[in-house]
mmCIF file as Biopython writes it, N, C-alpha, C and O atoms, coordinates in Angstrom:
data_model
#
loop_
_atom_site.group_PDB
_atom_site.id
_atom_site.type_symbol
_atom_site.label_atom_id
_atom_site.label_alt_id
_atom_site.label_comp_id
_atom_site.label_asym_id
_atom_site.label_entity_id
_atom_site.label_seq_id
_atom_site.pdbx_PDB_ins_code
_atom_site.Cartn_x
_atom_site.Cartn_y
_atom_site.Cartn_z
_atom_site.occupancy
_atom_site.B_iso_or_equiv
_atom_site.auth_seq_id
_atom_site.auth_asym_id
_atom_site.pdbx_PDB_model_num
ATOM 1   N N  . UNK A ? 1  ? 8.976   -18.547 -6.713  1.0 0.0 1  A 1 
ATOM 2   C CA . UNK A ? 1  ? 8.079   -17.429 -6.624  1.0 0.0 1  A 1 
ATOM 3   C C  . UNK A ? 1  ? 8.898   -16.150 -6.458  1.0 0.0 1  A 1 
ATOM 4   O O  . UNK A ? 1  ? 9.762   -16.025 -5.591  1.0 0.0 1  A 1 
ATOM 5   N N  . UNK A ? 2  ? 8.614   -15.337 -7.226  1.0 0.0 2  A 1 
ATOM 6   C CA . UNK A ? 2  ? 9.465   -13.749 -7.471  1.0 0.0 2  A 1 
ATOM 7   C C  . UNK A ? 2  ? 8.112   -13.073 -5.993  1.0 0.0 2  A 1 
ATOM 8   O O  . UNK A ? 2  ? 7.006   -13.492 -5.652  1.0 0.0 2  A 1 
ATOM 9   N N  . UNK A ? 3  ? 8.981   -11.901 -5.512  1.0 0.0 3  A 1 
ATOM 10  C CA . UNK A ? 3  ? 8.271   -10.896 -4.922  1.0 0.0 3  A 1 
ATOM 11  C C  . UNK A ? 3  ? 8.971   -10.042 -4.953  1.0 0.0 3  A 1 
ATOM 12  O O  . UNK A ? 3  ? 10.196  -10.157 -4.990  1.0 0.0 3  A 1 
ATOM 13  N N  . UNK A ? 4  ? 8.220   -8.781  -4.942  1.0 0.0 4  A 1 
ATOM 14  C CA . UNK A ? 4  ? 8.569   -7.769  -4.795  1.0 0.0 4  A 1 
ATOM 15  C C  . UNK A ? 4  ? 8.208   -6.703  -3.644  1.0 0.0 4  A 1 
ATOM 16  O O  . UNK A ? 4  ? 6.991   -6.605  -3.483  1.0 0.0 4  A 1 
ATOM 17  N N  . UNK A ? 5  ? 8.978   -5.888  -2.813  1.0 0.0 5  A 1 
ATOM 18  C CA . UNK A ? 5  ? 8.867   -5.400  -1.930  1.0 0.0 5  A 1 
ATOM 19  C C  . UNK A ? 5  ? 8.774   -3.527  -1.832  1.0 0.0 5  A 1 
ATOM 20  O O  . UNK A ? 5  ? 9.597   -2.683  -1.480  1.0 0.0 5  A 1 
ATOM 21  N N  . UNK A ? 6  ? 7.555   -3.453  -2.261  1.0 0.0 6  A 1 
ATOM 22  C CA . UNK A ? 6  ? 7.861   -1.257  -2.029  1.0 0.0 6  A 1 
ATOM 23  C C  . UNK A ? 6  ? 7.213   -0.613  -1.182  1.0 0.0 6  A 1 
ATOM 24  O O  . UNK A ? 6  ? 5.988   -0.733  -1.155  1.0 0.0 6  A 1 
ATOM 25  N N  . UNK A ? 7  ? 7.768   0.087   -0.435  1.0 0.0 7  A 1 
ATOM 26  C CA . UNK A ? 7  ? 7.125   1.194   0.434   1.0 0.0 7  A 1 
ATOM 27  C C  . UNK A ? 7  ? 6.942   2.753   -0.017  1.0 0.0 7  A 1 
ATOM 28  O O  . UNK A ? 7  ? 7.566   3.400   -0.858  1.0 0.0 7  A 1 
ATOM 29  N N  . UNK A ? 8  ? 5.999   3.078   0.735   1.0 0.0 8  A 1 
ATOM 30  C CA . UNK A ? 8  ? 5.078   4.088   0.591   1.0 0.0 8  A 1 
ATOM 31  C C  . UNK A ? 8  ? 5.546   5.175   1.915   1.0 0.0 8  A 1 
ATOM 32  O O  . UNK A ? 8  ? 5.306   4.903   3.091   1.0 0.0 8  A 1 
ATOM 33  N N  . UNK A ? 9  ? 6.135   6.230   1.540   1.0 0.0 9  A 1 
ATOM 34  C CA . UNK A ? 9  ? 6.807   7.333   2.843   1.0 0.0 9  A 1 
ATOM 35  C C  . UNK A ? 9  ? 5.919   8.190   2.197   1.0 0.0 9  A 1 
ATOM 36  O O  . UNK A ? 9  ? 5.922   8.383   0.981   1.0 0.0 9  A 1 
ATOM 37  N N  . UNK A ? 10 ? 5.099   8.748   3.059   1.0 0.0 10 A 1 
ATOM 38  C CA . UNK A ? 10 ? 4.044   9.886   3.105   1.0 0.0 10 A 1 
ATOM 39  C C  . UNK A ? 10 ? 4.566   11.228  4.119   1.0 0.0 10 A 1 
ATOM 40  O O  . UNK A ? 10 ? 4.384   11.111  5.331   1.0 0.0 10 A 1 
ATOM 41  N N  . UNK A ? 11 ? 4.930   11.936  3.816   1.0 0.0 11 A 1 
ATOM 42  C CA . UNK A ? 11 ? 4.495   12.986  5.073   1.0 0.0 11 A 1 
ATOM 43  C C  . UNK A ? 11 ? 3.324   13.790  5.148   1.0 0.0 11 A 1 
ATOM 44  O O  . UNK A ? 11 ? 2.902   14.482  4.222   1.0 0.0 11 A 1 
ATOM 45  N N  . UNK A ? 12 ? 2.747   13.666  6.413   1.0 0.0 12 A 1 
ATOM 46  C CA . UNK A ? 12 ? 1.455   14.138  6.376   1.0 0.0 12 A 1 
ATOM 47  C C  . UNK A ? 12 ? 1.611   14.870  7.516   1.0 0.0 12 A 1 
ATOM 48  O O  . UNK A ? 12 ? 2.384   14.562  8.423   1.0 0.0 12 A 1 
ATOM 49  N N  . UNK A ? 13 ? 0.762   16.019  7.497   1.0 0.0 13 A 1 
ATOM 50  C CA . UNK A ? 13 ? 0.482   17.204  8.568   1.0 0.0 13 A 1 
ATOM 51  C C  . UNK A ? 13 ? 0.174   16.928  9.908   1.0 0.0 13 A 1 
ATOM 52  O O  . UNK A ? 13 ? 0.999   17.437  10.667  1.0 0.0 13 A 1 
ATOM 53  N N  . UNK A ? 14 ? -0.907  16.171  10.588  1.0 0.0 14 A 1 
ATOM 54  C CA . UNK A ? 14 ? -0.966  15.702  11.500  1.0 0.0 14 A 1 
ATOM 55  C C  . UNK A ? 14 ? -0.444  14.092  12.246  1.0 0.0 14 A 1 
ATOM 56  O O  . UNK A ? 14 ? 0.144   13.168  11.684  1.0 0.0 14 A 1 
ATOM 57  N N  . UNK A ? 15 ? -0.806  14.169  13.365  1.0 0.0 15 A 1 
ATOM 58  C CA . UNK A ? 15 ? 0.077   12.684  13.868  1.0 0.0 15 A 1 
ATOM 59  C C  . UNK A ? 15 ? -0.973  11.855  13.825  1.0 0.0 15 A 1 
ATOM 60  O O  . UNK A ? 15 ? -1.015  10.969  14.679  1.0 0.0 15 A 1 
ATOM 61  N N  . UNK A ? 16 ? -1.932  11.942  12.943  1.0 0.0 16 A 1 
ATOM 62  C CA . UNK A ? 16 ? -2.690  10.732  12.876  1.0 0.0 16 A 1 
ATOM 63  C C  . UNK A ? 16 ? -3.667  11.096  11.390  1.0 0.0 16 A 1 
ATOM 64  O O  . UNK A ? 16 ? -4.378  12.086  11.564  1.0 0.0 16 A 1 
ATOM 65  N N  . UNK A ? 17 ? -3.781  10.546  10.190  1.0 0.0 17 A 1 
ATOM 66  C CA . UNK A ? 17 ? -4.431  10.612  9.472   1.0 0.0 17 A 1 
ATOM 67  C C  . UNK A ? 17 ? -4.847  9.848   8.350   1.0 0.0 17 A 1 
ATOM 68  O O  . UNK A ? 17 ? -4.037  9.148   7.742   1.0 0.0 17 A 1 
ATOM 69  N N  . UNK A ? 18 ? -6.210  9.933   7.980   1.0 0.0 18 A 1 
ATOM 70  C CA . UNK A ? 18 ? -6.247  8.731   7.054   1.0 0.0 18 A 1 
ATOM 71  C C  . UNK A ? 18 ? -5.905  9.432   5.561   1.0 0.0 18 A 1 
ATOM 72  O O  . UNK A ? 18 ? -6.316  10.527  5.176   1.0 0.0 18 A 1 
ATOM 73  N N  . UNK A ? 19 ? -4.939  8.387   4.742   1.0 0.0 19 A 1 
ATOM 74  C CA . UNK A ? 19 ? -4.709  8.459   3.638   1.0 0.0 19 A 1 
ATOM 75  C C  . UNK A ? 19 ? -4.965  7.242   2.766   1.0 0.0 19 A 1 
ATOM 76  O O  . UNK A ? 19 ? -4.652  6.080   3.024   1.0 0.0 19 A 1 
ATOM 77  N N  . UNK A ? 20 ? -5.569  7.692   1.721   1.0 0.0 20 A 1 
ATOM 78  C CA . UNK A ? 20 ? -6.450  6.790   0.608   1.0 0.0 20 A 1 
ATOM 79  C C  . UNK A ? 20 ? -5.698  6.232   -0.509  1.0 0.0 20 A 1 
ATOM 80  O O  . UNK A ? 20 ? -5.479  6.891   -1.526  1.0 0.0 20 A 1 
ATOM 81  N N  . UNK A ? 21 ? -5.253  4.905   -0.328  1.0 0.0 21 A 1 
ATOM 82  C CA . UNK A ? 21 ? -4.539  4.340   -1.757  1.0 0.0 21 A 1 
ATOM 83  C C  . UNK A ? 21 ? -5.257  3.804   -2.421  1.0 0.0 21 A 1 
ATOM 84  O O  . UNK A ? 21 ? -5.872  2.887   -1.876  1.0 0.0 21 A 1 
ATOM 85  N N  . UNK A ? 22 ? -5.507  4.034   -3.664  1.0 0.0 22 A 1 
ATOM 86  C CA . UNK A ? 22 ? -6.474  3.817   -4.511  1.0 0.0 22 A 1 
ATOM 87  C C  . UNK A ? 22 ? -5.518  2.658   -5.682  1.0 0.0 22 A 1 
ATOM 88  O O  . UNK A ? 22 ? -4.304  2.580   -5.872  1.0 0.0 22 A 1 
ATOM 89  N N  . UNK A ? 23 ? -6.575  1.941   -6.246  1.0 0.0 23 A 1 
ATOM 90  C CA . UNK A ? 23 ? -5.842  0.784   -7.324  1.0 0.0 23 A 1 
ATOM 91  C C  . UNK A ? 23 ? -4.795  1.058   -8.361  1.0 0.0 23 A 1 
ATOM 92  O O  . UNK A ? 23 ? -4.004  0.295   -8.915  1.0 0.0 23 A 1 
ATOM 93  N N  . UNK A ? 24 ? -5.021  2.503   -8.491  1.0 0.0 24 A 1 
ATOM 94  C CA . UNK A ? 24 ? -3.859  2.990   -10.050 1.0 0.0 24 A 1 
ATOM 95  C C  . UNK A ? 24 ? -2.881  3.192   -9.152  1.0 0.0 24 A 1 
ATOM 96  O O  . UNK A ? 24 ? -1.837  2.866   -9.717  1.0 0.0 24 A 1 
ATOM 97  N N  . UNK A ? 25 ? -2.617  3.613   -7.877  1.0 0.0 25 A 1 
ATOM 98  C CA . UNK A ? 25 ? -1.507  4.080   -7.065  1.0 0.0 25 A 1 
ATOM 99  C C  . UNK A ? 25 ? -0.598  2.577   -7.181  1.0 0.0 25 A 1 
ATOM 100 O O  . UNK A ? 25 ? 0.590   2.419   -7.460  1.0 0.0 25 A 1 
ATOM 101 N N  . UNK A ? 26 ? -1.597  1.630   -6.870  1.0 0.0 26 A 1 
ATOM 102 C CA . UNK A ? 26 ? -1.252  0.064   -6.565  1.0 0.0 26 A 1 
ATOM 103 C C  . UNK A ? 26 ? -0.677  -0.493  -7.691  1.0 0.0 26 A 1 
ATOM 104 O O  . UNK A ? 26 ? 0.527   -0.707  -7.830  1.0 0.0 26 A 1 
ATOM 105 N N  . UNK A ? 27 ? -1.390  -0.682  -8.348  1.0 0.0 27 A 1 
ATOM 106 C CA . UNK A ? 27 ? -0.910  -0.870  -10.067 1.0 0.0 27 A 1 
ATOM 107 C C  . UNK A ? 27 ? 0.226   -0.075  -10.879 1.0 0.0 27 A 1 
ATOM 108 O O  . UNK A ? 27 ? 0.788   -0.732  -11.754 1.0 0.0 27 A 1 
ATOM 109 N N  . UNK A ? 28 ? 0.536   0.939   -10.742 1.0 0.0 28 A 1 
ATOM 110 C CA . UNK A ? 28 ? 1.527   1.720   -10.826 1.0 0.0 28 A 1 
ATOM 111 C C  . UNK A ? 28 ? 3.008   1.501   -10.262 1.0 0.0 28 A 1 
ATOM 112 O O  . UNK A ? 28 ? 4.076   1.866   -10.754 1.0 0.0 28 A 1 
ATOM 113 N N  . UNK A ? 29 ? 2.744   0.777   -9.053  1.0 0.0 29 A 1 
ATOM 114 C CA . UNK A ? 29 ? 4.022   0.094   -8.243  1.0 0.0 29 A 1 
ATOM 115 C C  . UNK A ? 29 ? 4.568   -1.176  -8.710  1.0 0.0 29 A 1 
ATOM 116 O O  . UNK A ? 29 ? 5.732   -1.576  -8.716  1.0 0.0 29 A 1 
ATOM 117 N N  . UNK A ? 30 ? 3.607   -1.665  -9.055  1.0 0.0 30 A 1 
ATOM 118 C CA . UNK A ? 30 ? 4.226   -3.070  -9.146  1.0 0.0 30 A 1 
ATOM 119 C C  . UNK A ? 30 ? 3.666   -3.675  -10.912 1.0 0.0 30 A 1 
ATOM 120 O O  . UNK A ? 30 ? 3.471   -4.860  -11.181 1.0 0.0 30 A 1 
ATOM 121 N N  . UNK A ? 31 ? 3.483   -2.359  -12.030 1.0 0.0 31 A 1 
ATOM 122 C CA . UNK A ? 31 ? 3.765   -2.659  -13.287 1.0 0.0 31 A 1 
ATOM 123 C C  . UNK A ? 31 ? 5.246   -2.844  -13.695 1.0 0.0 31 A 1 
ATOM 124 O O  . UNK A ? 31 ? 5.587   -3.467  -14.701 1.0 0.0 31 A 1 
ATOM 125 N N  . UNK A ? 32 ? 6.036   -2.292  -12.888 1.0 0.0 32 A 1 
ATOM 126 C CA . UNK A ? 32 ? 7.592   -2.526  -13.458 1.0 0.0 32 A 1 
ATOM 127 C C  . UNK A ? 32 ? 7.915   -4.073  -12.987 1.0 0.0 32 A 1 
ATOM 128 O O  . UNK A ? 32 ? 9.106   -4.248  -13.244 1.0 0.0 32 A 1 
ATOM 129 N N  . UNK A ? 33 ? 7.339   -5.309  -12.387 1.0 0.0 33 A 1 
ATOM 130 C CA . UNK A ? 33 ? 7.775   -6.122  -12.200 1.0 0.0 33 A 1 
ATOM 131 C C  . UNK A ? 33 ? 8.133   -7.157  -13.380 1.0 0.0 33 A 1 
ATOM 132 O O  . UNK A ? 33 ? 9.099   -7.911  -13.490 1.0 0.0 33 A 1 
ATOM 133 N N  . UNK A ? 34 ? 6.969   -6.926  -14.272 1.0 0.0 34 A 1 
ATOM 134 C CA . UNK A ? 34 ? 7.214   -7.969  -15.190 1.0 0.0 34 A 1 
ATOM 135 C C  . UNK A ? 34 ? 6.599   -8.867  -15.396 1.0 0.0 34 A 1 
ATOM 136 O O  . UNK A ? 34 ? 6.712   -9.461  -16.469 1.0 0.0 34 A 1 
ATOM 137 N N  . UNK A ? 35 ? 5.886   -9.198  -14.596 1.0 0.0 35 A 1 
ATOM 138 C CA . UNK A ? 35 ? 5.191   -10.438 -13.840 1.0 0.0 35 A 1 
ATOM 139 C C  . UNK A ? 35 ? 3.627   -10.094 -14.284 1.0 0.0 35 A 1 
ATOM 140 O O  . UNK A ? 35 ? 3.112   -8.991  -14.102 1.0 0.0 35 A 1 
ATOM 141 N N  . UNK A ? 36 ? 2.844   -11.425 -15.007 1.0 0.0 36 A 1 
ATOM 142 C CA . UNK A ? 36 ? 1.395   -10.923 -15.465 1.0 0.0 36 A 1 
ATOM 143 C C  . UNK A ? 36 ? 0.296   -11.323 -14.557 1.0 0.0 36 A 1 
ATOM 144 O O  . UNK A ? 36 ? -0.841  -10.850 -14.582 1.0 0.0 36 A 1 
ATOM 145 N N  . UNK A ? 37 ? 0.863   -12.496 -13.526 1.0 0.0 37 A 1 
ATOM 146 C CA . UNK A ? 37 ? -0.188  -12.901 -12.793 1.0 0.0 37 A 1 
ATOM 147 C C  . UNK A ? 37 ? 0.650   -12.007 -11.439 1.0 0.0 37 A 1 
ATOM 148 O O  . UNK A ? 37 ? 1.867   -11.965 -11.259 1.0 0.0 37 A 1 
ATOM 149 N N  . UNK A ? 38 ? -0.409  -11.355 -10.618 1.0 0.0 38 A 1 
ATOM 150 C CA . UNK A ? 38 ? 0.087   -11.204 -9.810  1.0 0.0 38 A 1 
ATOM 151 C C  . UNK A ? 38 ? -1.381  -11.381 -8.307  1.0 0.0 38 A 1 
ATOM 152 O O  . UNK A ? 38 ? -2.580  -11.660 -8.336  1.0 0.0 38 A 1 
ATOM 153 N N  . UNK A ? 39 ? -0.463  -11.059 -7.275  1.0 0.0 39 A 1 
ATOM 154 C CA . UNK A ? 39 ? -1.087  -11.291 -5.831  1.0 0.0 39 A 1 
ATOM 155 C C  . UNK A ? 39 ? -0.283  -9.664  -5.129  1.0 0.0 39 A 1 
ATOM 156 O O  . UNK A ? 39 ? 0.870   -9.233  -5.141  1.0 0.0 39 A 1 
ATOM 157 N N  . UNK A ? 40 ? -1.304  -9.263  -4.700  1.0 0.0 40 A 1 
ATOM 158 C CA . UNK A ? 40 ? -0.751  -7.870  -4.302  1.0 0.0 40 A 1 
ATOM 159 C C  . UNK A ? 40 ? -1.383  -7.842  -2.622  1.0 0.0 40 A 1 
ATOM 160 O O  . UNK A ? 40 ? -2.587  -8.078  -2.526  1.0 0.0 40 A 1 
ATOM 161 N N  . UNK A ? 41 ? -0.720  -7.603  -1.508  1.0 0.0 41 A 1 
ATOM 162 C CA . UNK A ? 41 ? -0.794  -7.974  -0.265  1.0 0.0 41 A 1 
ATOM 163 C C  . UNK A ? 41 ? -0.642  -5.931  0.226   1.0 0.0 41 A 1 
ATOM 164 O O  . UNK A ? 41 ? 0.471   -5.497  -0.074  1.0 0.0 41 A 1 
ATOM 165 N N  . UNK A ? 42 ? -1.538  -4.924  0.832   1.0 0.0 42 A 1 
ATOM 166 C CA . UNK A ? 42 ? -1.411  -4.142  1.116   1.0 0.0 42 A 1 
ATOM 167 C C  . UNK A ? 42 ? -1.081  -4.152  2.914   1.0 0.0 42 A 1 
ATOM 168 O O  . UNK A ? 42 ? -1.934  -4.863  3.444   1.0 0.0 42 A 1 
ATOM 169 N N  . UNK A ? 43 ? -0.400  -3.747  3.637   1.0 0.0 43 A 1 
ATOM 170 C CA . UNK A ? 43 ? -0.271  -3.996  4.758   1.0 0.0 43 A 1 
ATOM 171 C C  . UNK A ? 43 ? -0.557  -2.343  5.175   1.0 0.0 43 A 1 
ATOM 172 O O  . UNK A ? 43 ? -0.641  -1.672  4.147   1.0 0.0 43 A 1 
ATOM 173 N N  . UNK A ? 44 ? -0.702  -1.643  6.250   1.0 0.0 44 A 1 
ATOM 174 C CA . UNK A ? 44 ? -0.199  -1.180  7.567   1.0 0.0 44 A 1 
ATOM 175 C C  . UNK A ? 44 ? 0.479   -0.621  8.625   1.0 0.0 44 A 1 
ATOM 176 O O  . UNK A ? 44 ? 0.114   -1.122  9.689   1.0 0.0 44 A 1 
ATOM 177 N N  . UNK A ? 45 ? 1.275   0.175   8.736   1.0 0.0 45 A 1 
ATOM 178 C CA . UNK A ? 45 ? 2.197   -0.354  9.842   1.0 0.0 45 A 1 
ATOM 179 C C  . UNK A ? 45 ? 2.066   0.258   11.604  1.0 0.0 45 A 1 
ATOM 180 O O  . UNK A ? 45 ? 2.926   0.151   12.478  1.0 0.0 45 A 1 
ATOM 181 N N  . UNK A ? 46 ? 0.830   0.836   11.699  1.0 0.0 46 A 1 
ATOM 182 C CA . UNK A ? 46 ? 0.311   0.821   13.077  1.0 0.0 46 A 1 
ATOM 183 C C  . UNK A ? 46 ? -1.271  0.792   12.478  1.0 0.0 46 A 1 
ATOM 184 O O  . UNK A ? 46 ? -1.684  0.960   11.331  1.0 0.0 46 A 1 
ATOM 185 N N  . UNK A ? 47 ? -2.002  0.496   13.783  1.0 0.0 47 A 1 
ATOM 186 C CA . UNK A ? 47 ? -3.479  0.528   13.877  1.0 0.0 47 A 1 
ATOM 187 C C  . UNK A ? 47 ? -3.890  1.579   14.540  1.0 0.0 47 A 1 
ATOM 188 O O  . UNK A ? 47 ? -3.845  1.992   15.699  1.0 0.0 47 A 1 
ATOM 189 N N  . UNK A ? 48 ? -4.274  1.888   13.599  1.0 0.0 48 A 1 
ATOM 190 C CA . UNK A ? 48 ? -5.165  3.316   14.170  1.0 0.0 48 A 1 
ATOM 191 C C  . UNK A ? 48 ? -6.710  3.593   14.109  1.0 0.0 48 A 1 
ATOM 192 O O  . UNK A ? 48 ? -7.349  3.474   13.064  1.0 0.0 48 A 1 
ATOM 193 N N  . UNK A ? 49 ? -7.289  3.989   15.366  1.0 0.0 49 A 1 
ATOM 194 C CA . UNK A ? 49 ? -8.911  3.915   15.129  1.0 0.0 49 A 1 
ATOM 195 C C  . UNK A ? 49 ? -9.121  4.227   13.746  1.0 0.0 49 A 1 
ATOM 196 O O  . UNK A ? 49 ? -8.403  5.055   13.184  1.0 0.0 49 A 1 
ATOM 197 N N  . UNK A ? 50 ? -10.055 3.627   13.151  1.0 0.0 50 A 1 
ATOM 198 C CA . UNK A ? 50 ? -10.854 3.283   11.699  1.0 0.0 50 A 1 
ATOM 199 C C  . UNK A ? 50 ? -9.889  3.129   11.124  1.0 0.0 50 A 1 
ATOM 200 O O  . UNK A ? 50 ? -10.261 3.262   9.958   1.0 0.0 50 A 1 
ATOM 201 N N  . UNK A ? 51 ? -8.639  2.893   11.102  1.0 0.0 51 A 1 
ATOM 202 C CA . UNK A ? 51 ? -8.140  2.244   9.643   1.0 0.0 51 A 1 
ATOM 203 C C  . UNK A ? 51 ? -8.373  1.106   9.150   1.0 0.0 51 A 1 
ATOM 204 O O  . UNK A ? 51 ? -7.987  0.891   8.001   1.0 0.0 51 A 1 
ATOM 205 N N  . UNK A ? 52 ? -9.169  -0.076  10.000  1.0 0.0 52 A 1 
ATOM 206 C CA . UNK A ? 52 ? -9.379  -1.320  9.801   1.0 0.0 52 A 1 
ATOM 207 C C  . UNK A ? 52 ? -10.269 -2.337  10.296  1.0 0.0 52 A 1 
ATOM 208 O O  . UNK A ? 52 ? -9.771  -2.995  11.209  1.0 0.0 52 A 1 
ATOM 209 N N  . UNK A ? 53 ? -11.327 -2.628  9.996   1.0 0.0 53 A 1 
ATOM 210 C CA . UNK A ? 53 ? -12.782 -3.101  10.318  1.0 0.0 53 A 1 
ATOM 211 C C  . UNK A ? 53 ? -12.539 -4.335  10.960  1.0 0.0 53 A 1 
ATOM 212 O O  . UNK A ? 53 ? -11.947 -5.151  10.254  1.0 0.0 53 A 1 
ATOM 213 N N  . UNK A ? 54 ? -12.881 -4.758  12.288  1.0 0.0 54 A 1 
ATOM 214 C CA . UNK A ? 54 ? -12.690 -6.131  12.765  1.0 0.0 54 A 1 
ATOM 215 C C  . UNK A ? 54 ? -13.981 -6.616  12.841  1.0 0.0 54 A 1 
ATOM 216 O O  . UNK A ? 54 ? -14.186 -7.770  13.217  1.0 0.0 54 A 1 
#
């Protein structure tokens, strides 16, 4: 199994904000792989009120 690994560095104005990745952003990253079937895993990397519905 191939994977591929890319991150996303945003700078944004305040110390807390929501930013919207939309499917072409997604698709756009990981068309250079090569690969036709794919599994695309979006992660996170703190929790912040409303970023994520429990």
């Amino acid at each position: 199994m191939k994977t591929l690994t890319k991150e996303l560095w945003m700078d944004i104005p305040q110390r807390r904000q929501i930013v919207s990745i939309h499917e072409d952003d997604v698709e756009y990253l990981v068309d250079g792989s090569g690969e036709q079937n794919r599994l695309i895993r979006v992660t996170i990397n703190k929790r912040v009120p409303g970023s994520a519905r429990c």
